[in-house]
N, C-alpha and C positions, 0 to 999 in steps of 0.2 A: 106487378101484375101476376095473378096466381091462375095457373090453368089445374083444369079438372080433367082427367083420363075419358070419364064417363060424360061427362059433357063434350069433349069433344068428338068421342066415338056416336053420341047420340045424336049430335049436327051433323057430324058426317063431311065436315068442311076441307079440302085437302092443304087451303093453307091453313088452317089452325093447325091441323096434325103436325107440318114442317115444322110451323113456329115453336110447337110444345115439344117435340123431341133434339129441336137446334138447342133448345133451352135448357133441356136436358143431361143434354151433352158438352154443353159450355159448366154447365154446375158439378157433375164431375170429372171434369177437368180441374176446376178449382178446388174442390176438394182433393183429388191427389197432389198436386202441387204443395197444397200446405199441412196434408198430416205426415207426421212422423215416419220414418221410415224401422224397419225391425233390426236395421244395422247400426243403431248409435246415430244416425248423419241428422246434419240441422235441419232444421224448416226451411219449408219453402223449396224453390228451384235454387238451380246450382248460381244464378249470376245473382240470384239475392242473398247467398251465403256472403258472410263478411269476408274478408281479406286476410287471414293472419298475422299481426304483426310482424317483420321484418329488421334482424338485429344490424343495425346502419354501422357497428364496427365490422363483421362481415361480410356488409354489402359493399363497403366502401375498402377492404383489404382480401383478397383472394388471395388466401394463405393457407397452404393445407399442413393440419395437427392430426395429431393421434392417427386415428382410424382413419382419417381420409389419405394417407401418403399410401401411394399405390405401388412406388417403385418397389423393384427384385431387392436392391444392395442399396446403402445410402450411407455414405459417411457422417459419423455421429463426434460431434462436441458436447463437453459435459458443462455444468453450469461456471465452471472455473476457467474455461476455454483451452482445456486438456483434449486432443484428440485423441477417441478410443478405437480408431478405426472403422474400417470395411464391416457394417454386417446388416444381418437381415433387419427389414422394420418391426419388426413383434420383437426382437430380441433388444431392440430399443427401447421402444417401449415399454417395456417389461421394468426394463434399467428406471427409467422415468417413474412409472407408478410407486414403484420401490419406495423414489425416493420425491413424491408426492407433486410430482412436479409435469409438464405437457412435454410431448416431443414438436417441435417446431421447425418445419423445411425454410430457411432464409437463404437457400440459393439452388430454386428448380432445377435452373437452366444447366449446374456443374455434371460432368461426368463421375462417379453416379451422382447425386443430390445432397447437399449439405443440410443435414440439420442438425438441432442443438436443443438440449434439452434444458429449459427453463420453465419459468411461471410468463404464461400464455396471455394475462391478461396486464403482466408488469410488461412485456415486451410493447405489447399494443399502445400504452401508456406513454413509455419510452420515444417510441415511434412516432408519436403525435407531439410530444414534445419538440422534438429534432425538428419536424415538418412546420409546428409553428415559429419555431424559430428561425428558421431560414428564409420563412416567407417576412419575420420583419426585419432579416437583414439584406435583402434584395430592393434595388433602384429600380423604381419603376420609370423607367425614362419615356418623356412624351416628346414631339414635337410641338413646337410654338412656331408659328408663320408671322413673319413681316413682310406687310406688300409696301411697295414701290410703284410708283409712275414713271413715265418718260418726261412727265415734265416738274418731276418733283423740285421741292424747293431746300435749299440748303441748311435752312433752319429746322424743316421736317426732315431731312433726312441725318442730320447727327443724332436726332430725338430717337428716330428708329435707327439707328447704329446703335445708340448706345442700348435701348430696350434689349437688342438682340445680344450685347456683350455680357449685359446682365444673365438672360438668361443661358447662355451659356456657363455663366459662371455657375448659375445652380445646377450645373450638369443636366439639364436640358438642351436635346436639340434643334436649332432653327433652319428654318424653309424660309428663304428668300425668295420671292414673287414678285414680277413684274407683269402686267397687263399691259398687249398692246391692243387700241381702240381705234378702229377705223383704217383710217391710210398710217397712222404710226405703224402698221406692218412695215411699209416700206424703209423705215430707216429703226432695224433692228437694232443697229448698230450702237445707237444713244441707248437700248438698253441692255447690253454687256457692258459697255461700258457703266454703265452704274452699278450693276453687280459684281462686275471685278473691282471695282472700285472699292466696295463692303469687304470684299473679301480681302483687300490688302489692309483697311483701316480696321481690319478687328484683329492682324497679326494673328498672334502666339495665344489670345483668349479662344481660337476653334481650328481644328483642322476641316479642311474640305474632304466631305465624302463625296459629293457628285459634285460635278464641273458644273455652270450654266447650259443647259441646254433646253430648246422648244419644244411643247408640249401644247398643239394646237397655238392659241392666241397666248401661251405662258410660258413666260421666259424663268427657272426656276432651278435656284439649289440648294444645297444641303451642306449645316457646316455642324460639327461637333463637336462636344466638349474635347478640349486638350489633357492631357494628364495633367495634374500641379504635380511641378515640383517638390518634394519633398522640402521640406524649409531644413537649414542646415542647425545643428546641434548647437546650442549655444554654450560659450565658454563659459564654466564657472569663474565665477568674481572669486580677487584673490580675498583669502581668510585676513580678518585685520590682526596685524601684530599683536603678540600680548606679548612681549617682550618687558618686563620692570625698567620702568625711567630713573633715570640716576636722582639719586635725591640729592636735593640743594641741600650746597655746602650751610656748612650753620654759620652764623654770621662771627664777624671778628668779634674780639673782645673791644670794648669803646673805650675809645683813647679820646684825650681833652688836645680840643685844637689848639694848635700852635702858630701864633702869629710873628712874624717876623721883624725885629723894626726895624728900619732904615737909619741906617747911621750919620 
């Protein structure tokens, strides 16, 4: 819709006049928003500027180098892990640039702060190494629950004995559960007994970490993997003799038998 200054001033209308200068003023609005500013800055408003990318080894290591180490005095290692002493941080750095290399803080928290001068981006590297490596030598241990009834049957319950010895054995934890339903409240007692009961037929495959005890209508504990024994060292098997075997005699000289006659 296009308004005219002179056609509206000529109607004389008082809402056409509102409408054309709301409109007015909605248009530059929009026009300042998106031209250019005389200081370098982008288009548009500030929440339509893009976001700067964000460097994810800094975001994810709060580690202060160079210029950002703020302390008075900071004790300094050099790349050989020679300590050079108490001194200021510019006089570190100074050492560092020398010799092309980051000053690096790896322990804030010391009276005054340790750091050391390396390559900033070999350390980070390093650092993520260690960290993946740890994470696949770590056990993620879960629990595994076996339930039980009060009126379980004997054939179901060695089947879940033996699931729970299993997973025990793979260094997983088990949650032994019992459910009591109804008036089985009243005789709790058949279900300790079935629990202790597990806990004595799985012996030396788990240690108990929590006793049986109720928790509302659940009777429930906690067994853990045991340590294995280390298996003991096995003997070496003796070496076989190489000792030389006596060589057979060489055979007599052959003599002609001799028969005897009877006289």
């Amino acid at each position: 819709m296009r308004f005219d200054a002179a056609a509206v001033v000529h109607l004389g209308c008082s809402c056409c006049k509102v409408l054309y200068f709301s409109f007015q003023r909605s248009l530059l609005r929009e026009v300042r928003l998106t031209q250019k500013t005389t200081h370098g800055e982008s288009e548009g408003p500030l929440w339509r500027r893009p976001i700067p990318p964000i460097d994810k080894r800094s975001a994810k290591s709060f580690i202060r180098t160079n210029e950002r180490i703020r302390a008075r005095e900071i004790r300094v290692i050099d790349e050989n892990g020679e300590q050079l002493g108490v001194m200021a941080p510019f006089e570190a750095l100074k050492m560092a640039r020398e010799r092309s290399l980051d000053l690096v803080e790896i322990s804030p928290n010391a009276v005054p702060p340790v750091c050391k001068i390396q390559d900033y981006g070999k350390f980070l590297y390093e650092k993520d190494k260690s960290e993946r490596a740890a994470r696949k030598k770590q056990k993620v241990i879960t629990i595994k629950e076996v339930k039980f009834s009060v009126t379980v049957d004997e054939h179901d319950y060695q089947t879940k004995k033996n699931q729970a010895v299993r997973f025990l054995g793979e260094g997983d934890k088990v949650k032994a559960s019992l459910r009591f339903k109804g008036r089985q409240m009243a005789h709790r007692d058949l279900g300790y007994k079935i629990i202790n009961r597990l806990i004595l037929d799985i012996g030396d495959a788990g240690l108990v970490e929590f006793m049986p005890r109720m928790e509302g209508t659940t009777l429930h504990a906690i067994l853990a993997p045991s340590k294995k024994a280390e298996p003991a060292p096995k003997k070496p098997a003796a070496a076989p003799s190489t000792a030389p075997t006596a060589k057979s005699a060489e055979p007599a000289a052959d003599t002609a038998p001799t028969t005897v006659q009877a006289s």
